[in-house]
N, C-alpha and C positions, 0 to 999 in steps of 0.2 A: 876121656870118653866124652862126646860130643851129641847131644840133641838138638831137633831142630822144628818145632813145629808151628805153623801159620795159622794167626786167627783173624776175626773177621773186621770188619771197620768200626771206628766207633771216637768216641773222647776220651773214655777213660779205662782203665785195665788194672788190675788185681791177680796177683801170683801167686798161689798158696801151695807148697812143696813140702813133704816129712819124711825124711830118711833116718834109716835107723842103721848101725855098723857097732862091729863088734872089735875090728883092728885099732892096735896099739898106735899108738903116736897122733900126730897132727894130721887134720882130713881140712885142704882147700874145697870149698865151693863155688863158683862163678858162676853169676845169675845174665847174662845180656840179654835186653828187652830192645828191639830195633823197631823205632816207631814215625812214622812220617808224620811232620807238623809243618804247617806249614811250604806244603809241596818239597820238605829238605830231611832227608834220612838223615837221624838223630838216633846215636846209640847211649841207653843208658844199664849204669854195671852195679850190681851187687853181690859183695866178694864177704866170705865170710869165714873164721876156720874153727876148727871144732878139737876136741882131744877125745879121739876114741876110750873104752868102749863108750855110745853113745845115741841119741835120739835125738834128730834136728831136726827142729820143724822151723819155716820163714816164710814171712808175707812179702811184696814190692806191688807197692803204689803206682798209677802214675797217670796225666795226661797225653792222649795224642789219637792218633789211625797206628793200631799196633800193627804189622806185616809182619814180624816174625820174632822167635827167639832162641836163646843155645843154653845149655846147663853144661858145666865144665866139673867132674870130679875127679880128684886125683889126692890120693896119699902123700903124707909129707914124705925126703928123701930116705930119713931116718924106718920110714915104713918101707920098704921100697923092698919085694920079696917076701916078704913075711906070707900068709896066708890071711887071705881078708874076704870077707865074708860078708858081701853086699846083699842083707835081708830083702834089699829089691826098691822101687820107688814105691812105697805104698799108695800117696796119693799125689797126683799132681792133675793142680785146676786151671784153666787159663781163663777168668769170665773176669764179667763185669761186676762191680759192685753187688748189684740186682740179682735176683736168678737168672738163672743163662738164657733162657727165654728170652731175656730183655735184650740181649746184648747187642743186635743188630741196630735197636730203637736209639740207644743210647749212643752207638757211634754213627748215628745221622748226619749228613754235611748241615752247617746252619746255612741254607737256602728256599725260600719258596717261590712258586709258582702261580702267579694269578692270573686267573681266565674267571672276567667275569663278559657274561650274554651278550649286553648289549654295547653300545657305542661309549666309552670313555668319556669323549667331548661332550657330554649332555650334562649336566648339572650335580644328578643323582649321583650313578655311579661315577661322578668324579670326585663328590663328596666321601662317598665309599672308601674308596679308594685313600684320597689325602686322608682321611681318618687312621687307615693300616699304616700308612706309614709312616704319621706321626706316633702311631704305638712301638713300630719296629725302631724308629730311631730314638726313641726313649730305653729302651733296651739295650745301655751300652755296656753292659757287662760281656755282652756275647754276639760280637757285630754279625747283622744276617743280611743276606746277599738276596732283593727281590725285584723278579723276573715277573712281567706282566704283559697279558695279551688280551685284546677285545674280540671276541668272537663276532660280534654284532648279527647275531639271531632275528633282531626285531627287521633286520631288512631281507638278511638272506638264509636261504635253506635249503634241504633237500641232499638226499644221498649225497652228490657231485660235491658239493660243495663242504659237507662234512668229512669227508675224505683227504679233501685236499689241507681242508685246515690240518686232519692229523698228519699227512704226509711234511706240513709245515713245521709243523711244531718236533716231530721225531727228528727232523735236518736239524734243524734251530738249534737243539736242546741235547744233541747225538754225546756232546763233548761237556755237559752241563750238569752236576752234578745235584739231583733236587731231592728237599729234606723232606720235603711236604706240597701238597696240590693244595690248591683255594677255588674251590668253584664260588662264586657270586652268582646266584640266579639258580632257579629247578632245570632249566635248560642245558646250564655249563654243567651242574651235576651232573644232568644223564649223560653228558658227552665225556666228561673225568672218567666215571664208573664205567663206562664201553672200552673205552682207551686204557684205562689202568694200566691193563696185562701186560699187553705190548710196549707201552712207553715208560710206565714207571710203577714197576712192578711190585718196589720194595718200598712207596712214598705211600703213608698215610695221605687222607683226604678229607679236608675241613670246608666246609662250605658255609653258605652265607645266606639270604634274604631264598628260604625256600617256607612254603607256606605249610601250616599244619598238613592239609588235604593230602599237599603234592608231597610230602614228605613220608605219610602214611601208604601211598601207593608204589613209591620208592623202595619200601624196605631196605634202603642201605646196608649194609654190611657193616661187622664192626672196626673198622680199619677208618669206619667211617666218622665224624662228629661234627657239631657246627651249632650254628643258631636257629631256632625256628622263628618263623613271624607268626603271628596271629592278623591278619589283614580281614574282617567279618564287614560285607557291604550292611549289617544290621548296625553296626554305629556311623556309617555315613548316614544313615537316614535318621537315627539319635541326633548325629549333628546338626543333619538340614532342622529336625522341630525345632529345636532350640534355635536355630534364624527365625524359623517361620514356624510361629505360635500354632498358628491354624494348618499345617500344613495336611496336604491332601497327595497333591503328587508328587513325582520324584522323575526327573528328566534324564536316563542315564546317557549320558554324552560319551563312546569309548571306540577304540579301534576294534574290527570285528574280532570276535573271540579267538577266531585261530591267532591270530597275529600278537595276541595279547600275553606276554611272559610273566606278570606278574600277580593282578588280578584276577586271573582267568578262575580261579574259584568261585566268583560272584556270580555269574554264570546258573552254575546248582540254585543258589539260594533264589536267582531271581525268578529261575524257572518254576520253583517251588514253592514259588508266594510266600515267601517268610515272613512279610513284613505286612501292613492293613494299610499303607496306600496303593497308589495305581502308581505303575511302573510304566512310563515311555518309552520303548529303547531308541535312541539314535545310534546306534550300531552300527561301524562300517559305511556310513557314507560318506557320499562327497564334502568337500568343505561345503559349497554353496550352499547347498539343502541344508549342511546343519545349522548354517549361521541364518539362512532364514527362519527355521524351525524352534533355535533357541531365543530368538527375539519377539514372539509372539506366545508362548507361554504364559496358561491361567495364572490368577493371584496368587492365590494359594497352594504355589509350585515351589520348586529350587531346581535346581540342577545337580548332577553329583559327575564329577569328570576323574577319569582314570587315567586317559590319553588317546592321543590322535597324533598319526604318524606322515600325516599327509596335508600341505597346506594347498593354496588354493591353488596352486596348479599342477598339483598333482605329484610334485615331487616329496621325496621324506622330507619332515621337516620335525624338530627335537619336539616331545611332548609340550618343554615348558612355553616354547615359542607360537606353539599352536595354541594352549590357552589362550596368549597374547587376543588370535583375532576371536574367540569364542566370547570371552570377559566383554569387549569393544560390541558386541552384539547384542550381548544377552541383558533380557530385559530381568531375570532374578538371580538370586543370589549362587555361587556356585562353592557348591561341596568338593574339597579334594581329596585326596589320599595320599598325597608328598610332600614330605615339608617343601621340596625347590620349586611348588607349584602354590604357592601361598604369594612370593614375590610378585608375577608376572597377572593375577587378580581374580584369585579365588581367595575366598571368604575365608576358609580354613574346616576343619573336620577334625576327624581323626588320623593322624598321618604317620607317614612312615618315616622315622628319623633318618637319612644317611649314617650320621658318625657314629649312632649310639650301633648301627649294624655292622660298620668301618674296625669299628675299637672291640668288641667281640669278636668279630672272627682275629684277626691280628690278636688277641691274647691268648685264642684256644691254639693257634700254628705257633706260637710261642712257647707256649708250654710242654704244645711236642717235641720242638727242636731242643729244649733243653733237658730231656729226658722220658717224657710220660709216654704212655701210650695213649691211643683215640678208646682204649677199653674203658680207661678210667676214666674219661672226658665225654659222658655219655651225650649225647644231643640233647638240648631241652631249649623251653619253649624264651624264646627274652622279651624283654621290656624296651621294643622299640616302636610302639606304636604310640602315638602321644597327641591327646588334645593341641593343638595350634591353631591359633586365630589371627587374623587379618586385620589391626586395627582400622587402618585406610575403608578397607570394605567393609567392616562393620559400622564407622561411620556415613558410610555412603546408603547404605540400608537400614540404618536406623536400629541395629541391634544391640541390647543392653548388654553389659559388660556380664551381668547379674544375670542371667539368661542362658550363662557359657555352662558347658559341663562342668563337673570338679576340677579344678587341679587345672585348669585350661591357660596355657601361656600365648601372649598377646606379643603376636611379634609387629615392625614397624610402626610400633606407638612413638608419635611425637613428644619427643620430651617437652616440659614445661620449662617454662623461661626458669625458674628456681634451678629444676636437674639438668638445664642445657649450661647456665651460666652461675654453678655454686660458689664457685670463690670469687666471682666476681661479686654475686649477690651475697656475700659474708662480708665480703669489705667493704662491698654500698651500704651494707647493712651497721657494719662498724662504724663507717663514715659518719651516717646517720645520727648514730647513737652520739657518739664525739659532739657531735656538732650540735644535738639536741640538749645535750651538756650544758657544751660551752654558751649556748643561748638563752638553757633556761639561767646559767651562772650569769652573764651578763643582764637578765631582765632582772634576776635578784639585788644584780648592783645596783641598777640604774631605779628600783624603786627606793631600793634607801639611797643615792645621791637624790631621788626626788623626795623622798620624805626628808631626806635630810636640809635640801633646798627649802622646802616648807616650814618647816623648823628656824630654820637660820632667817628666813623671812618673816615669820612670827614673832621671834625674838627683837629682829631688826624694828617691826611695827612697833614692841614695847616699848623698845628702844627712843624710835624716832617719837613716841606720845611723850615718855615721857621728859623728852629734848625740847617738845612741843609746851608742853606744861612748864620747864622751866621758863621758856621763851616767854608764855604769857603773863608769869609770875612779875618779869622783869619789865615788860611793859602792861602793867596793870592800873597804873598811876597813869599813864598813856588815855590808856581805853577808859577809864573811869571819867578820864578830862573829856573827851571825845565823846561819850556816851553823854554826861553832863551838859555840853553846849546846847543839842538840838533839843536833850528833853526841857532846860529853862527855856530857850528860845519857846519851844510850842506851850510851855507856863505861862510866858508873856503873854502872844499871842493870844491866847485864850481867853488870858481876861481883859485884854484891849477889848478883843470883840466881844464878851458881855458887859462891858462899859458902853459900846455904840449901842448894841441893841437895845441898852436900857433907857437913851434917849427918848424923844417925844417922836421927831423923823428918824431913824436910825440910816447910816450909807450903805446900803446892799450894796455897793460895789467894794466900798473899804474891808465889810466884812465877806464879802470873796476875795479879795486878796492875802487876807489874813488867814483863812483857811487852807488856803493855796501854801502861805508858807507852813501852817502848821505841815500840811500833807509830807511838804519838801525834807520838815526836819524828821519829823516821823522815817520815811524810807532813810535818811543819812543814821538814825538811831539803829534801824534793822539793818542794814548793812554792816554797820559794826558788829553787832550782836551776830549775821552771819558767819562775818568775818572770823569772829572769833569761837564758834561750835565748830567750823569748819576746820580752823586750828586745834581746836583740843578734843576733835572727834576722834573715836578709838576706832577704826575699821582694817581689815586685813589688806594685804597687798592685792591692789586692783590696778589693771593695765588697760588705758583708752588713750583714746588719739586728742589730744588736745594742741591747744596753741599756745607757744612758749613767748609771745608777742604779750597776751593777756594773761599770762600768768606771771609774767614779771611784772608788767601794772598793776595787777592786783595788789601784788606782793610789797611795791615802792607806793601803793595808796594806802596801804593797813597800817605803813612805819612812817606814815608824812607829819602824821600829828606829834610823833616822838623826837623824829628827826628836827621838826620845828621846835619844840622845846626844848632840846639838846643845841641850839645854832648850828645844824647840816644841813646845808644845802644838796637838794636831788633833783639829779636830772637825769635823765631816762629816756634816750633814743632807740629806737626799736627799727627791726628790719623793715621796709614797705611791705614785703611780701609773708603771707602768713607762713609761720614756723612749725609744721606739723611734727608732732613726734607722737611716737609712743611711750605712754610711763602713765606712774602715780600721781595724778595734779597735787593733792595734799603733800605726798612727800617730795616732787620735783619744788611747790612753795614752799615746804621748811626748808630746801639746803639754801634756797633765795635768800629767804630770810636771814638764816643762818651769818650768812655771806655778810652781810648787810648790817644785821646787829655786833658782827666781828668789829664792821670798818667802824661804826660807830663808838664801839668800844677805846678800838682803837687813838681815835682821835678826841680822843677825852680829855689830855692835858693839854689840849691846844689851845690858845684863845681866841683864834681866828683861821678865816679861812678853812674852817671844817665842809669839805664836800664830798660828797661819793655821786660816781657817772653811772649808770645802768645800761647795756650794749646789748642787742643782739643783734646778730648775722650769720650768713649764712660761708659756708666753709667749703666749697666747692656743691659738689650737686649729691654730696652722701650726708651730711654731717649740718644742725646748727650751733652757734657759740654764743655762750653769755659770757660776758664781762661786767665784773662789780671790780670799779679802782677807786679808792681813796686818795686822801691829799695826807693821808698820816706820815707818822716815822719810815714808816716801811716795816720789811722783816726779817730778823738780821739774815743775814747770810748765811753763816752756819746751820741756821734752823730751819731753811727751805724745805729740808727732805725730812724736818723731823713734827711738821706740823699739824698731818693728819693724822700721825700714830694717835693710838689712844692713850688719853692719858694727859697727854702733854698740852699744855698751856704757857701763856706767856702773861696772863692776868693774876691777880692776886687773889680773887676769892672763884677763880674759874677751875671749871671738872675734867677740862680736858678730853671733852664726849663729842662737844656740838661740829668740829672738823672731820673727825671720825666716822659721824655718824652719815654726813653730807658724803663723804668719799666712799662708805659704803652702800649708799641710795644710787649715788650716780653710777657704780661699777653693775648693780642691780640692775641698770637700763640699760646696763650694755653701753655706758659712756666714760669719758676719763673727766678729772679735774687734776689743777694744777695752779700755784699760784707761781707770781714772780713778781720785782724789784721792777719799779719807775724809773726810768733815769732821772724824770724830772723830779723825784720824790713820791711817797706813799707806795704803797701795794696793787697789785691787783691778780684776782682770782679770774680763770677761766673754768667752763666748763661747756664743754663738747659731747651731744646726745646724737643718734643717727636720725635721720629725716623717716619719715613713716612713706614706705612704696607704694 
């Protein structure tokens, strides 16, 4: 025995069936549920068997658009005759999950239908718009099919023309299966809510950007839901004080009120003085008059602009493009109502978001398609009205950030060099750091290589005094002969001439001659005695330009009187041209010396022939050179490279300091020395300072 009954569209179905029998043996049941998914009839079977006497009750599940189904009962063979006693079908359901009420809701096709008022290509409702359906294509569990048309209200109207659009959309849509209506705008609603019956009888209706007022006058239906705006011209004029401190008037800039779809509620409040300034209307004119009108506006004005559908010649033209020439006019600041009207150069207000109205309606036609009803989706008021401000025009007018309502977001503020270029400025900033590092690291080194240079030249001055002390130790017997000569000389002299004066005639001329020498030996006396403080003066390293012409003279006059007592012959040719260097005079004469007291040493087992030469010249146009050579032994050969180390001597009661100490003075001026081997016999030492620039 065969059943067969149809039920209505939907997704999903539920079979609840209880039979009860009283015949012996095996009882088949066959359940087919014939469901179209996917435009392709799909049968699915639930078979089940039972052993009388007995009470069967079964559920079947399932997704799809059910169209029909069959119950199949028949006793097994074994029964077949007997007397059977079918107590009847007690119950049989065919719904939806839901109560049965719901069932038409729930097997909805997933598609909607958007009709929003005005023109698409305008900014606003294009923003609208991409907001729906980036909500719809985030919805990929249950892909939805959406159909969109512009009514474009704001340009055209009138019976004829509403007619025709429905006779468009009934053609269009004849073969188009819709889950849900979307009106965008109080306009599109009233034209959805007229049309329903006839086009789409059995679609819920979600609307979008419809204003408290127009929504109260409405009274929709409950079939009906959607979002309300709150759009109150009492916070555009909150906005304008807050530009303008003093504010007094209010310039309203808009298309006349019939033409006006969105706004058109401001209208009551304005007429009704709601507010305690003076209200302007520029309503419904021509461009020209308004752009003169707004450029001559008191101080203590703003502007508040809704939109203007008309540019200067008279043709439509998009609200936001018409701000364009009003902004370019107007001499104050201008209040908007849209966020896509902040770009083109209004100041900002309190405005009406696109996406946050885009993404609400797209969740409420969502949640219908996936089961709900618009009962349980009641309309209520949302959160798309929002403080935005104009940084550009805020700074063009002077208006503090500190001045903005609460909560106020500041759109096309220029980022600062920091948030325009952060990782750039993190790694200049690393850089920085690195390199402030590595600088103060190197000024830490280079004060200790300079303290350490001062140090090492301190030590070096000890060094060289007390090199200087042995030197005059050795010739002390020298200076004491030397010192001796002129102080007897001027003893004589002295008392020659109290011998003349005590005569009867005394010779004034004998005794000026004699005082003349006393004078003579006297300076030869202080000269030594210079000589020799200037030698054993203790002073730190001091660098001046002197002449290395007169400091080797000095240097071959202080040792003439030794050299003469020792049988050395000195002779001392110097450059013509003065020798300017830079250095230490004291210590460039000790390495002279030095030099000098060596060859003397030197030539000590000689018994003839003892000479040292003294040289200087010049060594191109960088460099001068002194030469001290003796007529000594020489130096052996092997010992060339080992005569400046410290330490090493070739003398018997010698310290092995005074070469050392010469080759550390002269490296100190930034010079070399060097000695080498005569051919003709004896030694001789160079040394090489650079010329002073």
């Amino acid at each position: 025995m065969y059943w067969t009954v149809g039920v209505g569209n939907g997704s999903k179905f539920c079979f609840r069936a209880l039979w009860s029998t009283m015949a012996a043996g095996a009882i088949s049941i066959d359940l087919e549920v014939i469901v179209l998914k996917d435009r392709v009839r799909r049968t699915r079977q639930f078979v089940r068997n039972w052993r009388a006497p007995s009470q069967v009750a079964f559920s079947f599940h399932g997704y799809g658009q059910v169209v029909g189904f069959r119950i199949r009962w028949s006793p097994a063979p074994n029964a077949m005759g007997k007397a059977i006693r079918l107590s009847g079908l007690i119950i049989l359901l065919v719904a939806l999950l839901p109560p049965v009420g719901l069932r038409a809701q729930e097997m909805r096709p997933h598609s909607m239908l958007v009709l929003d008022q005005s023109d698409r290509r305008g900014p606003f409702y294009y923003q609208i718009f991409a907001a729906l359906r980036a909500e719809v294509g985030a919805h990929a569990h249950a892909p939805t099919t959406v159909y969109s048309e512009s009514l474009d209200l704001t340009r055209f109207g009138g019976e004829a023309y509403e007619d025709s659009l429905r006779q468009f959309l009934e053609t269009k849509y004849r073969d188009r299966p819709i889950g849900v209506v979307v009106a965008v705008g109080t306009a599109a609603l009233e034209l959805v809510l007229r049309w329903r019956p006839s086009l789409w009888p059995q679609a819920p209706v979600v609307f979008a950007l419809v204003e408290e007022t127009e929504f109260a006058r409405l009274r929709p239906p409950s079939f009906v839901t959607g979002g309300i705006v709150a759009t109150k011209f009492a916070d555009a004029v909150k906005a304008a004080r807050a530009v303008v401190p003093n504010l007094t008037t209010i310039a309203l800039v808009a298309e006349d009120w019939k033409r006006q779809l969105v706004f058109h509620n401001w209208k009551e409040e304005v007429e009704a003085g709601a507010t305690d300034v003076r209200v302007i209307e520029i309503i419904g004119l021509p461009m020209e008059e308004v752009l003169e009108r707004v450029s001559t506006l008191p101080e203590n004005s703003a502007i508040v602009y809704s939109g203007l559908y008309s540019g200067r010649t008279g043709s439509y033209q998009p609200p936001a493009e018409t701000l364009r020439l009003v902004a370019a006019k107007a001499n104050r600041p201008i209040i908007v109502a849209s966020e896509t009207f902040i770009e083109p150069g209004g100041i900002g207000g309190f405005v009406l978001v696109p996406t946050t109205i885009g993404t609400d309606v797209a969740r409420r036609a969502l949640r219908i398609l996936d089961g709900e009803i618009p009962e349980r989706l009641p309309p209520s008021v949302i959160d798309a009205v929002k403080p935005v401000f104009n940084w550009h025009q805020m700074q063009h007018w002077n208006v503090s950030e500190a001045s903005l309502p609460a909560g106020s977001r500041i759109e096309l503020r220029e980022p600062t060099v920091l948030e325009k270029y952060r990782w750039r400025a993190v790694m200049l900033a690393a850089a920085l750091l690195v390199q402030a590092v590595l600088i103060a690291f190197l000024l830490h080194e280079r004060h200790l290589r300079r303290k350490a240079e001062i140090e090492a030249r301190n030590r070096l001055s000890q060094l060289a005094h007390i090199n200087r002390q042995a030197t005059a130790g050795e010739l002390s017997s020298s200076i004491a002969h030397e010192l001796n000569q002129p102080l007897g000389s001027i003893l004589t002299n002295a008392e020659t001439a109290e011998l003349i004066l005590g005569g009867v005639k005394p010779d004034l001329a004998e005794v000026r001659e004699i005082i003349s020498d006393i004078k003579r030996d006297d300076l030869r006396a202080s000269e030594v005695i210079r000589r020799m403080r200037s030698l054993l003066k203790r002073a730190p390293f001091e660098t001046k330009e002197i002449d290395l012409n007169l400091t080797m003279r000095e240097a071959f006059d202080f040792l003439a009187l030794q050299a003469s007592a020792r049988n050395v012959a000195f002779y001392l040719q110097t450059s013509p041209q003065a020798l300017r260097v830079k250095g230490d005079p004291v210590q460039l004469q000790q390495v002279i010396l030095n030099l000098i007291v060596n060859s003397m040493d030197a030539m000590a087992k000689m018994p003839y022939g003892r000479t040292i030469i003294g040289r200087t010249e010049v060594d191109g146009d960088a460099s001068a050179v002194i030469s001290i050579s003796d007529s000594g032994p020489g130096i052996p050969q092997d010992k060339l490279n080992d005569i400046f180390d410290p330490f090493f001597t070739t003398k018997e009661q010698g310290m092995g300091i005074g070469l050392s100490i010469a080759r550390t003075i002269v490296l100190a001026h930034s010079g070399q020395i060097w000695a080498e081997n005569q051919s003709g016999g004896g030694a001789v030492f160079h040394l090489s300072l650079p010329l002073a620039a």
